[in-house]
N, C-alpha and C positions, 0 to 999 in steps of 0.2 A: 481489426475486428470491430465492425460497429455495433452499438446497443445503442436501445434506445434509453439506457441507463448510465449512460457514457458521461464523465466529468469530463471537462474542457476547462484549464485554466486560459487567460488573456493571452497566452504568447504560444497557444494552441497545441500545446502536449495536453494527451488523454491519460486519465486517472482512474480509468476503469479500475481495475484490478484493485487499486487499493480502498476506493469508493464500497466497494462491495465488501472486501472484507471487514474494513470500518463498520461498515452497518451489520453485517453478520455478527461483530463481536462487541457492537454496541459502544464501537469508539470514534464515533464521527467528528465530534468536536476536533482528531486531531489530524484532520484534512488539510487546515489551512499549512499545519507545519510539512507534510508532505508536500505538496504544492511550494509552497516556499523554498523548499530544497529542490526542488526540479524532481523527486522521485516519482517519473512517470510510468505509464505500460512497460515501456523499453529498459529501464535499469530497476523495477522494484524486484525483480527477482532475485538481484545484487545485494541488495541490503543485508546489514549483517547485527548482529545483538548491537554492535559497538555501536552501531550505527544510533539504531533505535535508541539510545544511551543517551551518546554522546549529543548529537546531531539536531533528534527530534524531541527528548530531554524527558525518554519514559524512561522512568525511575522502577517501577518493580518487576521484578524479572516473572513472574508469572505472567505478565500483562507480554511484555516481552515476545517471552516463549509460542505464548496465542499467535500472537501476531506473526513472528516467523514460521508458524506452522500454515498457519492459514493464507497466508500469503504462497506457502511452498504449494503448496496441494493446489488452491488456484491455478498458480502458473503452468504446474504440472497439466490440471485438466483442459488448459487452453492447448499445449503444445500437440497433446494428443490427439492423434486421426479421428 
């Protein structure tokens, strides 16, 4: 899918999807930690609470919760006809 809103890190995975929801929920700051874990287009659908936790080191599960919702409903509205 290209956009003209399209992230590109240096080793050329797209970060669309989470670019976007970042800015929808007003969490951009934590792009570089996405980006640093490889969670591109192709596996942020994968991501799971632990993840976000563990991984990308968000601490409160409302913040959390946002994010795996808003990232599911994205994915969902790409997939669709």
């Amino acid at each position: 899918m290209a956009s003209s809103s399209a992230t590109a890190s240096p080793d050329g995975l797209q970060y669309t999807i989470i670019t976007k929801v970042l800015r929808q929920l007003n969490l951009s700051y934590l792009l570089p930690q996405f980006i640093s874990h490889a969670l591109d287009d192709s596996v942020i659908a994968y991501v799971t609470d632990q993840h976000l936790r563990d991984e990308i080191g968000i601490g409160q599960l409302g913040v959390r919760l946002k994010l795996l919702r808003a990232i599911a409903t994205e994915t969902a509205s790409i997939s669709e006809p």
